[in-house]
C-alpha positions, -999 to +999 in steps of 0.1 A: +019+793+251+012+760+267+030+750+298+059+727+298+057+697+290+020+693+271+038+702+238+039+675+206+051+666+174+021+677+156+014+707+132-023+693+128-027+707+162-031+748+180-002+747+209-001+785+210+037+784+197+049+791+161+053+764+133+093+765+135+091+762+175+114+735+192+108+726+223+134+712+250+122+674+247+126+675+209+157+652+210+149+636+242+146+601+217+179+609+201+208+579+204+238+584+187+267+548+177+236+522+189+250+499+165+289+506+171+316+477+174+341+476+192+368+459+179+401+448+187+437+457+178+448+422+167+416+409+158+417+437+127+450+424+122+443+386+116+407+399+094+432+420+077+452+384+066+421+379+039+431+410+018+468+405+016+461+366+009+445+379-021+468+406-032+493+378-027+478+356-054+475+385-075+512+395-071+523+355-077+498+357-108+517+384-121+553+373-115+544+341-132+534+360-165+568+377-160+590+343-154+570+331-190+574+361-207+612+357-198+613+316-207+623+312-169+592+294-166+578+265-191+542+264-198+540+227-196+554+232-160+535+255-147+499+236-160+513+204-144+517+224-113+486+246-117+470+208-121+485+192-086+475+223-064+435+221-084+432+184-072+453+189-036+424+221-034+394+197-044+409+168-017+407+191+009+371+209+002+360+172+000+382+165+030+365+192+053+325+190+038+334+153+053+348+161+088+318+187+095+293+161+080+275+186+057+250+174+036+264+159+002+249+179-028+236+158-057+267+161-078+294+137-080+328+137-085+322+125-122+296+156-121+329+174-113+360+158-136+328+167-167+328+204-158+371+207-157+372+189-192+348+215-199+365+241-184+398+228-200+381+227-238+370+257-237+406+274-222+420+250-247+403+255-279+401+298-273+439+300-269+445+306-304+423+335-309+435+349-272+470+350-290+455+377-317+426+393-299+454+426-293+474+423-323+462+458-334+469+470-293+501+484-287+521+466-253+517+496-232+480+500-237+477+464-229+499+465-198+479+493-187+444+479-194+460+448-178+468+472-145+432+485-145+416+450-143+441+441-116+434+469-098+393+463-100+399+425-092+414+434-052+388+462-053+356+443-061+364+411-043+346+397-017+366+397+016+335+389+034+321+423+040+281+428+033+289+462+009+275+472-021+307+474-039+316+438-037+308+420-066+322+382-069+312+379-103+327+417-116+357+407-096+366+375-113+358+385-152+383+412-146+405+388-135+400+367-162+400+398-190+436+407-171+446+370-179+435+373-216+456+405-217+487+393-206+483+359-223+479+379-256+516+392-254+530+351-249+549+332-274+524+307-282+486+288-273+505+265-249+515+297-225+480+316-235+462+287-217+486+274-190+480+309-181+443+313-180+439+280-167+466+296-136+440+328-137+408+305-131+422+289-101+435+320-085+405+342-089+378+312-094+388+284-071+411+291-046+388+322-032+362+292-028+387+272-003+399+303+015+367+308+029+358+276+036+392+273+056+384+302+074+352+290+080+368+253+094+397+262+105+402+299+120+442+292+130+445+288+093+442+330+086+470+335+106+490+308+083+477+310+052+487+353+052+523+346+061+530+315+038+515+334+008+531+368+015+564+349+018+564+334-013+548+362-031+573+380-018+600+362-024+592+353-060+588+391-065+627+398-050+637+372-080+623+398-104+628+431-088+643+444-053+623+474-054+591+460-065+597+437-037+606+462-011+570+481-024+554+449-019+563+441+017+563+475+026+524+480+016+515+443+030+528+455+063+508+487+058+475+469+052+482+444+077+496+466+107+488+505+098+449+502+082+436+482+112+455+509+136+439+534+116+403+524+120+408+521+154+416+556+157+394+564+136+361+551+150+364+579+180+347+602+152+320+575+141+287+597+152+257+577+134+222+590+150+194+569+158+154+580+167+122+582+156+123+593+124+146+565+113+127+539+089+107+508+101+128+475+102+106+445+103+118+417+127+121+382+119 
C-alpha cells in the first residue's frame, strides 16, 4: 500500500489498495446545509398572511354561493358590487405602476375596458348553457367535484414559492370549473354569471394586486390577512358556527402553528454538498 496521503480518486490508476478501498480524506470535500436559511419566527408568520388571504377569498367565494343559493343575496347586487371592487382594484394597480414610475406598457385603458366587455360577453352569453351543463349530475357529485377543484385551487396557487407544483394557470381553471359547478345548481343565467364574473376576480384579478401590494407596500401583508380573515370569517359565522369555529381555528393553525413547525423542523434539514454534485454555470 501507498503511504498516506498520495492516495486518489482514480480507478484508472495501481495504488496498491483494492477497488472498494476508502481512504480517510474521502469526505474531506463534504459540506452539509451550505445553502440553509435561517429564518425567523414572525417573519414566517407575516409570509404565512399570503396563504390564508387566499383561503380567505376562497371561503368568502363559497359563502357567497351559499347566501344566493339561499335568496339572501341578489345577483344583481352582488355584480354591482363584484363591478365597484374590479374598478377600485384597476385604480389602484394604475395608482401604484404611477407612484414607482414603471414603464407604461403599450396598452391603454380603452385596450383594457375592450378586454372586460369581452370578458363580460363571453360570461354573459355562456350562462345559459352553464345552467344545464350538470343536469344529468346529481348535487352531491357536483358538490363534491366542486370540493376537489377548491381544494386544487389553494394547492396549486402561486404564493410566491419557485416549486414545481405551482401552477397559476392549473390553479385558476379549477377555480373557474368550481365556479361553473356551483353556478350550475342557481336559479337562473343572472346568478350563473354574477357568479363567474365573482370567480374571475377572486382567482384571476385580485391574485394580480395582492402581489403587487406586497411588492409596493410590505405593511400591507400584515393588513390585508387580518381584514380578509375577519370578514371571511365573519360571513362564515352568518352561515354556520361550526364551520366558522373550523375556519378560524385552521387560519390560526396556518398562521401561528405551520411557521412554528418549520422552525423546528429545519434542526433535521441535512442536504450534502461536494464534488460530485452537478456543474452550475454562473452568470
Amino acid at each position: 500500500m501507498k503511504e498516506k496521503g498520495s492516495w486518489r480518486k482514480v480507478l484508472y490508476e495501481d495504488q496498491g489498495v483494492p477497488d472498494d478501498y476508502v481512504d480517510d480524506s474521502f469526505l474531506e470535500e463534504l459540506r452539509k446545509n451550505l445553502y440553509i436559511r435561517d429564518y425567523e419566527y414572525w417573519s414566517v408568520v407575516a409570509e404565512s398572511g399570503v396563504v390564508t388571504q387566499h383561503i380567505s377569498c376562497v371561503a368568502l367565494f363559497v359563502v357567497v354561493f351559499v347566501y344566493m343559493d339561499e335568496n339572501r343575496l341578489s345577483p344583481e347586487t352582488l355584480f354591482i358590487f363584484s363591478l365597484f371592487c374590479a374598478l377600485l382594484g384597476y385604480y389602484m394597480n394604475n395608482f401604484m405602476e404611477q407612484r414607482n414610475f414603471r414603464i407604461w406598457s403599450r396598452r391603454t385603458r380603452w385596450d383594457d375596458l375592450k378586454t372586460v366587455i369581452i370578458i363580460l360577453a363571453f360570461s354573459g352569453g355562456l350562462s345559459p348553457v352553464l345552467m344545464t351543463l350538470t343536469d344529468t349530475i346529481s348535487t352531491d357529485t357536483v358538490y363534491a367535484m366542486t370540493a376537489f377543484m377548491l381544494l386544487a385551487n389553494i394547492l396549486f396557487h402561486d404564493y410566491g414559492a419557485n416549486a414545481a407544483m405551482v401552477s397559476d394557470s392549473l390553479s385558476f381553471n379549477a377555480g373557474i370549473f368550481a365556479s361553473v359547478c356551483l353556478a350550475s345548481r342557481l336559479e337562473t343565467t343572472w346568478h350563473a354569471f354574477a357568479t363567474v364574473t365573482l370567480a374571475i376576480e377572486l382567482f384571476a384579478l385580485w391574485p394580480v394586486l395582492r402581489r403587487k401590494l406586497k411588492t409596493h407596500y410590505q405593511r400591507s401583508q400584515v393588513a390585508l390577512p387580518l381584514l380578509m380573515g375577519t370578514v371571511a370569517s365573519m360571513a362564515i359565522w352568518s352561515v354556520s358556527i361550526t364551520c366558522a369555529i373550523v375556519f378560524i381555528s385552521f387560519q390560526v393553525f396556518v398562521s401561528f402553528a405551520c411557521p412554528a413547525w418549520l422552525l423546528n423542523m429545519q434542526r433535521f434539514k441535512n442536504n450534502i454538498h461536494g464534488p460530485w454534485d452537478e456543474a452550475v454555470i454562473r452568470s
